[in-house]
C-alpha positions as CSV (number, residue, x, y, z in Angstrom):
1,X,51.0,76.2,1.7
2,X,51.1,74.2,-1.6
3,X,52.0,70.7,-2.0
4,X,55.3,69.7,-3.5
5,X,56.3,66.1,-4.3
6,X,58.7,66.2,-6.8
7,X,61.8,68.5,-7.8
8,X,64.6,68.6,-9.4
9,X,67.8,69.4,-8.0
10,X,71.9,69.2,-8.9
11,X,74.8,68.0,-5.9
12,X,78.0,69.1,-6.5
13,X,80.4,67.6,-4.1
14,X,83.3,69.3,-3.7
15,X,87.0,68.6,-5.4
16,X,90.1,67.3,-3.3
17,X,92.8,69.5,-2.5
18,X,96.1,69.3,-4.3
19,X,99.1,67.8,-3.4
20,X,102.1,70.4,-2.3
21,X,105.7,70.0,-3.5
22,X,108.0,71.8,-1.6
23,X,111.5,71.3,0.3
24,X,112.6,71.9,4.1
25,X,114.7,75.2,4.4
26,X,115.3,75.1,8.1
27,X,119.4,76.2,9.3
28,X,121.7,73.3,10.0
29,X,119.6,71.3,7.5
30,X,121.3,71.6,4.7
31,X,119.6,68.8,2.6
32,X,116.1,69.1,4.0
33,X,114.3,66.5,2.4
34,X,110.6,66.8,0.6
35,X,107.7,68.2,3.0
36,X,104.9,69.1,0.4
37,X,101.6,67.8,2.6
38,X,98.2,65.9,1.2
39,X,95.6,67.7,-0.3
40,X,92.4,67.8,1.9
41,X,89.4,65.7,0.5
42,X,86.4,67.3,-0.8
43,X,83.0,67.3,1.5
44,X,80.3,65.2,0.2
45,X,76.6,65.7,-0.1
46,X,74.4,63.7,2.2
47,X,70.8,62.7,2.2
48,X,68.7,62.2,5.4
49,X,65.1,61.8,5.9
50,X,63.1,63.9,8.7
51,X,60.1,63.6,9.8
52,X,59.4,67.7,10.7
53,X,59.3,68.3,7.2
54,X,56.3,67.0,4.8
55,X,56.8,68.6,1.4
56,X,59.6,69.7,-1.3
57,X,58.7,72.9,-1.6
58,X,62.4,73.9,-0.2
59,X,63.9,72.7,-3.4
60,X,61.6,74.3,-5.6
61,X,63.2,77.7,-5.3
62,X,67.4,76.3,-4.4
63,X,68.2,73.6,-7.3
64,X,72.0,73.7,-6.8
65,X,73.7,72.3,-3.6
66,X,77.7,72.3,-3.4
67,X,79.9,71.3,-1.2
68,X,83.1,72.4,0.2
69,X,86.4,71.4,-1.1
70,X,89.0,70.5,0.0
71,X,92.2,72.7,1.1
72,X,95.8,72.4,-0.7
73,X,99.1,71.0,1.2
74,X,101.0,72.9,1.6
75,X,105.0,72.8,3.3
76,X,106.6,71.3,6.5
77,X,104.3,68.3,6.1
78,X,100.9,70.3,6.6
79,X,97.8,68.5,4.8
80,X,94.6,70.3,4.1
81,X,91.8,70.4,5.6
82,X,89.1,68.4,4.5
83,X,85.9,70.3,2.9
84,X,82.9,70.0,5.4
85,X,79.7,67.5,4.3
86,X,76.4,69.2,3.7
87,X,73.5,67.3,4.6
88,X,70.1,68.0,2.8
89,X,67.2,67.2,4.7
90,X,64.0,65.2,2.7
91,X,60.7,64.6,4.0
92,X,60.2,61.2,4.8
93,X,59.3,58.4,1.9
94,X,61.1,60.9,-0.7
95,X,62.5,58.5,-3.3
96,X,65.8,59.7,-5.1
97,X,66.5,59.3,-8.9
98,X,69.5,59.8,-11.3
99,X,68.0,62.2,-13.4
100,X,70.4,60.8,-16.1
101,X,70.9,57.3,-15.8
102,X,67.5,56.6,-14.4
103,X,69.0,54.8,-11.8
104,X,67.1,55.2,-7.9
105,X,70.2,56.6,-5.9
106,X,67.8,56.6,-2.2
107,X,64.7,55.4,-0.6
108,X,64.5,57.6,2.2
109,X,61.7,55.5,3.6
110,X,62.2,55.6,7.4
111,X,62.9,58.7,9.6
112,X,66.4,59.7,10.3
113,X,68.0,57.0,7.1
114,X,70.6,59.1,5.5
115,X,72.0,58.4,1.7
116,X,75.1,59.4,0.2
117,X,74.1,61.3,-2.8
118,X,77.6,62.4,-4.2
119,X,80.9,61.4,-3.1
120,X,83.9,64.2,-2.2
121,X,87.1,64.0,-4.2
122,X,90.2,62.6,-2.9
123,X,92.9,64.8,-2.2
124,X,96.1,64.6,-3.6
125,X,99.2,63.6,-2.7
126,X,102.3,65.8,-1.7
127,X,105.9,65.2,-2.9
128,X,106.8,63.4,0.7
129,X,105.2,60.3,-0.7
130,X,107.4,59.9,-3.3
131,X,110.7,60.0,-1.2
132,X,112.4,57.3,-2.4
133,X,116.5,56.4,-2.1
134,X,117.3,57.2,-5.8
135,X,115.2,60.0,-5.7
136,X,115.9,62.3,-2.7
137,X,114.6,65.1,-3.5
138,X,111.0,64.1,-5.3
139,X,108.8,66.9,-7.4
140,X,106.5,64.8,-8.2
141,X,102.8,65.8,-6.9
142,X,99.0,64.7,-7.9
143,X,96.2,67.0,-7.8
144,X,92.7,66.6,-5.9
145,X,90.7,64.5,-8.0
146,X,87.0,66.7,-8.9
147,X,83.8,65.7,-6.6
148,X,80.7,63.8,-8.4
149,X,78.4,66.1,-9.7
150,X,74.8,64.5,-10.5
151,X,71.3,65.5,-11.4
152,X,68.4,64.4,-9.3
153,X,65.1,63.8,-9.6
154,X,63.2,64.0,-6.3
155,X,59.8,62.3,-5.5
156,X,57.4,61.9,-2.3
157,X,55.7,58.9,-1.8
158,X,53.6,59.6,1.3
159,X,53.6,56.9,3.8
160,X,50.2,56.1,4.5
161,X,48.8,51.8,5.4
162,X,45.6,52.6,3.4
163,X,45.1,54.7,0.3
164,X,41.9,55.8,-1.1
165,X,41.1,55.8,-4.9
166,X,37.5,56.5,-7.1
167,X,36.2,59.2,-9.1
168,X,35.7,62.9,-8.3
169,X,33.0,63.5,-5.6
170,X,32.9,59.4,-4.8
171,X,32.9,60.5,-1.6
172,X,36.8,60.3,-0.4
173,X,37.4,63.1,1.4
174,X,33.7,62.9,3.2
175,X,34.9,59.5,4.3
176,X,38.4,60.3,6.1
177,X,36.6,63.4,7.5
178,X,34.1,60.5,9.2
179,X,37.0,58.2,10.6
180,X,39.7,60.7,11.2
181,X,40.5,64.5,12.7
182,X,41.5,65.0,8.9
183,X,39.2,68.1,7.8
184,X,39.5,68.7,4.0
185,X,37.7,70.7,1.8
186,X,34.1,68.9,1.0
187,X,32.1,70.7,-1.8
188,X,29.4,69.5,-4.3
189,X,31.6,69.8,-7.5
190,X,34.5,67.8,-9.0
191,X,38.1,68.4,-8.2
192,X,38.1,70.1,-4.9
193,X,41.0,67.8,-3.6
194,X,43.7,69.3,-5.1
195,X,46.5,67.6,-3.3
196,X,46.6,64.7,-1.1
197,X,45.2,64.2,2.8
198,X,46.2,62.5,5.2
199,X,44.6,61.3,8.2
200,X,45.4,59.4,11.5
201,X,42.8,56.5,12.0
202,X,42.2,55.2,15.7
203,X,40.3,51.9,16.1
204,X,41.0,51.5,19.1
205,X,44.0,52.5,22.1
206,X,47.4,52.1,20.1
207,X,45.8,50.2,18.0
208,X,45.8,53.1,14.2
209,X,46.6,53.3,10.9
210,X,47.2,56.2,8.6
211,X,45.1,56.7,5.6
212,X,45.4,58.9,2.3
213,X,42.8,60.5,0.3
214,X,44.4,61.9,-3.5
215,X,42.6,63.8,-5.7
216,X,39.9,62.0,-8.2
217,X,40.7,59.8,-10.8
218,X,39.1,59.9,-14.4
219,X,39.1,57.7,-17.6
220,X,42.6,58.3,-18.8
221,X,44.8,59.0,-15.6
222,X,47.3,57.5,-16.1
223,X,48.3,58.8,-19.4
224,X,47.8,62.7,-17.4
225,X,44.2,63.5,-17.2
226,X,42.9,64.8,-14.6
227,X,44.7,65.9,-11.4
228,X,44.9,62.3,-9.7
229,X,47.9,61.0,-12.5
230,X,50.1,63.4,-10.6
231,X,49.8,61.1,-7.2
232,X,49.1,58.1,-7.9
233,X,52.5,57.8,-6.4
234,X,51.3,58.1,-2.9
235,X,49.2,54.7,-3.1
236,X,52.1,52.5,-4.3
237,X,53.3,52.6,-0.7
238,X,50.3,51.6,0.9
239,X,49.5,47.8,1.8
240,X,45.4,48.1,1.6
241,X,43.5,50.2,-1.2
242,X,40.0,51.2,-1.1
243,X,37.8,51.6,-4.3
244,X,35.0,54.1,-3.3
245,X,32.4,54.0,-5.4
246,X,29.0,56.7,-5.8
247,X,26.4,54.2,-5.8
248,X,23.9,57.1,-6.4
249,X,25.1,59.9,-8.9
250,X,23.2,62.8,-9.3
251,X,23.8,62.4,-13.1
252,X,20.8,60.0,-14.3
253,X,23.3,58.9,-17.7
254,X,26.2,58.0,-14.8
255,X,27.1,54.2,-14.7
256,X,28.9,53.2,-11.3
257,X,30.0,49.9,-12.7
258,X,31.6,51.5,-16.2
259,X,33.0,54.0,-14.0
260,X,34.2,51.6,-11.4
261,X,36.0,49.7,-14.0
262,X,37.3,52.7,-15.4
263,X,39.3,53.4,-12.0
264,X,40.5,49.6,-11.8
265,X,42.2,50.0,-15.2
266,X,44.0,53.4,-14.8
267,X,45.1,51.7,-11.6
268,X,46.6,48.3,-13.9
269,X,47.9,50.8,-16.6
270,X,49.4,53.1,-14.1
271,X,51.2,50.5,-12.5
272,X,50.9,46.8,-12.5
273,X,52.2,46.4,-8.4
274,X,49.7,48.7,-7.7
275,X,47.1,47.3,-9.5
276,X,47.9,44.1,-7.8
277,X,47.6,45.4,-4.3
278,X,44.6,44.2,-2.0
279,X,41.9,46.3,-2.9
280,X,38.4,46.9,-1.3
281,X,35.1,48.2,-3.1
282,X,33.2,50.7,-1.2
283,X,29.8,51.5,-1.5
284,X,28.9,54.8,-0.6
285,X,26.2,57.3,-0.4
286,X,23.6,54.8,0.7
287,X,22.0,57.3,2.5
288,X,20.4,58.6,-0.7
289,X,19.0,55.5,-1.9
290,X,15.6,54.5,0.2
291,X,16.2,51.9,2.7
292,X,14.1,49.1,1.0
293,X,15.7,49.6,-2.7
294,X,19.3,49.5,-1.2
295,X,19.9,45.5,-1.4
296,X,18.8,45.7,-4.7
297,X,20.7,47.9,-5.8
298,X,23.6,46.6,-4.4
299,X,23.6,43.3,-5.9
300,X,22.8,44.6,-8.9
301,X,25.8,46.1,-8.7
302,X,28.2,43.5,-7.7
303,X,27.1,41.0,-10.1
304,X,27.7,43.6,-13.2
305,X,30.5,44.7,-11.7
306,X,32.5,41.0,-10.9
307,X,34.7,39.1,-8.3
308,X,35.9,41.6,-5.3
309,X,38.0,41.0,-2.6
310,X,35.7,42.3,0.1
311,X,32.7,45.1,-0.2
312,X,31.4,47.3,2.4
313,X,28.5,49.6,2.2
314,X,28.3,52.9,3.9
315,X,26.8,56.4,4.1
316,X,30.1,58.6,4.8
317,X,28.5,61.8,5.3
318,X,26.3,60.7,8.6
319,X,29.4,57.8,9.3
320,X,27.1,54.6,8.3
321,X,29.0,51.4,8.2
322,X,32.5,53.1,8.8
323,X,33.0,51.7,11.6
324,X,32.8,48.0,10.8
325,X,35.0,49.3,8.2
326,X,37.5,50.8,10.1
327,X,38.0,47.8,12.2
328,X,38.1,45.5,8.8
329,X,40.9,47.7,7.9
330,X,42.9,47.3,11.3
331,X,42.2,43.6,11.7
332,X,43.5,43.5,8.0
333,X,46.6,45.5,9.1
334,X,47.4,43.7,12.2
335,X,47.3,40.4,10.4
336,X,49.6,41.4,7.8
337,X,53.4,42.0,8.7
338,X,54.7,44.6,11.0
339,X,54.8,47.8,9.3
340,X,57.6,50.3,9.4
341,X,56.0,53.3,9.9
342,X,55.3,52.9,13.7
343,X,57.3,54.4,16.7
344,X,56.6,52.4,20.2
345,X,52.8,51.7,19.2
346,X,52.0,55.3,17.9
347,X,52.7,56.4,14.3
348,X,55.6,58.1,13.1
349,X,52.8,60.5,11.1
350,X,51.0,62.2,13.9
351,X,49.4,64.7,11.3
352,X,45.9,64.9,10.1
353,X,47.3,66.5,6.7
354,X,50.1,66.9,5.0
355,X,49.6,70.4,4.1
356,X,48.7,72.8,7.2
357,X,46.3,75.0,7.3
358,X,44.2,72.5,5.2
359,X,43.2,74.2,1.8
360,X,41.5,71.3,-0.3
361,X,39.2,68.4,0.2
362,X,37.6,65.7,-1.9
């Protein structure tokens, strides 16, 4: 199944009933006085966030939601019914936008948090409520008021603790294939991640994290090149990034550090919070370096490259060094504050991918 994270969609909620004027006619009530009932008010539109579902692909294809409205009065004090709510259900970490005023209407971060998105109209009111005693016999009514009506813009920020970032065939989707059950596509050629992965991470009993792999970023990202622009949404979530680097390209005119730096400033131009998040370089591919030119190689690296947080060198495809970087990355998460995304010590995410069957890898 393909992955959706955005859409665009239109709420219409629905109007108010009108008011009634009318009169009692009943025998041996001559002068029945005013009985027109209230309008009904109109349903709303509601947003909630569920965990069952894990893309957008089910407003792709249905763009207009309305709600009910409201029923008229109508006589011997009888209101209308109210029109009934529709609830819209989001995957969870879907982020809601005004499409026209820019302005986020929901943040859907955490299952089962429900948003209104647009508000019924009131229903009117009948002639009985303007009985007064110069004015026994009242036509005066109002009508239902119309429901709001907005465009929306719909994105998915996966929730995920760790997010990985680097160039095409850095290694990413090798790597969460060695720490998780995650099994995306792996293939010698650029671009075979075509959407993101997500994997469950166990160091240890209940002690996990989630982490996501999106496709490869080039020079240029972050004004659309390349497929990783489109999801370089799903890292502003996460609370630990990790820079994977191919410390030995098959391509002999292939710099690692220009290359390296390259993916630090889409991340900065992309988006200065993300840019700013804790982030970790990864060395990878050791494995095809020999063992005695690998220190070398390494420093070399790090002193053209400059200050890092932390740096960790591995071989992802035969799982050197992951694991004393998997438990880096829980100690790391344990030490920072308690995260939302957990359910009585196990994840809320209890999927290796966000897409099922997997289709697409590194």
């Amino acid at each position: 199944m393909k992955f959706f994270d955005e859409a665009r969609i239109e709420v219409i909620a629905g109007k108010g009933g009108d008011g009634a004027a009318t009169f009692r006619r009943e025998k041996y009530v001559p002068r029945g006085g005013p009985s027109g009932g209230d309008g009904g008010h109109g349903g709303s539109v509601r947003a909630i966030a569920d965990r069952n579902i894990n893309t957008l692909v089910d407003y792709r294809y249905t763009r207009i939601f309305r709600a009910q409205s409201g029923e008229n009065g109508a006589s011997r004090d009888c209101y209308g019914r109210g029109g009934e709510d529709i609830l819209l259900r989001f995957p969870v970490g879907t982020v809601i936008i005004d499409s026209d005023t820019g302005e986020q209407v929901a943040d859907l971060d955490k299952d089962g948090k429900e948003a209104l998105l647009a508000s019924g109209g009131r229903g009117g009111l009948g002639n009985i409520h303007f009985k007064s005693s110069i004015n026994r016999a009242p036509r005066q009514r109002t009508l239902g008021q119309e429901g709001e009506r907005r465009n929306l813009h719909l994105e998915l920020k996966v929730l995920a603790d760790v997010g990985l970032a680097g160039l095409p065939n850095a290694g990413k989707s090798t790597f969460i294939r060695a720490v998780s059950a995650a099994r995306p596509k792996v293939a010698d050629y650029p671009f075979t991640t075509l959407s993101p992965n997500l994997g469950v991470v166990r160091a240890a009993e209940h002690r996990s994290f989630v982490i996501a792999d999106i496709p490869g970023l080039i020079e240029g990202a972050a004004e659309g090149a390349g497929l990783g622009h489109q999801f370089l949404r799903h890292l502003q979530r996460t609370h630990l990034l990790l820079h994977l680097v191919d410390l030995a390209p098959f391509d002999p005119q292939a710099d690692p550090v220009r290359d390296a730096r390259a993916i630090v400033e889409e991340l900065r131009k992309y988006d200065e919070a993300l840019y700013a998040k804790p982030r970790w370089l990864v060395l990878n591919k050791l494995d095809l370096i020999p063992l005695e030119e690998r220190p070398e190689r390494v420093r070399t690296f790090l002193d053209a490259f400059g200050p890092i947080e932390r740096h960790f060198e591995i071989s992802a495809i035969n799982k050197e060094g992951c694991e004393k970087l998997v438990f880096a990355i829980q100690d790391f998460l344990d030490s920072q504050s308690p995260r939302a995304a957990e359910d009585d010590g196990e994840k809320i995410v209890d999927t290796e991918s966000i897409d099922a069957p997997q289709e697409t890898g590194e």
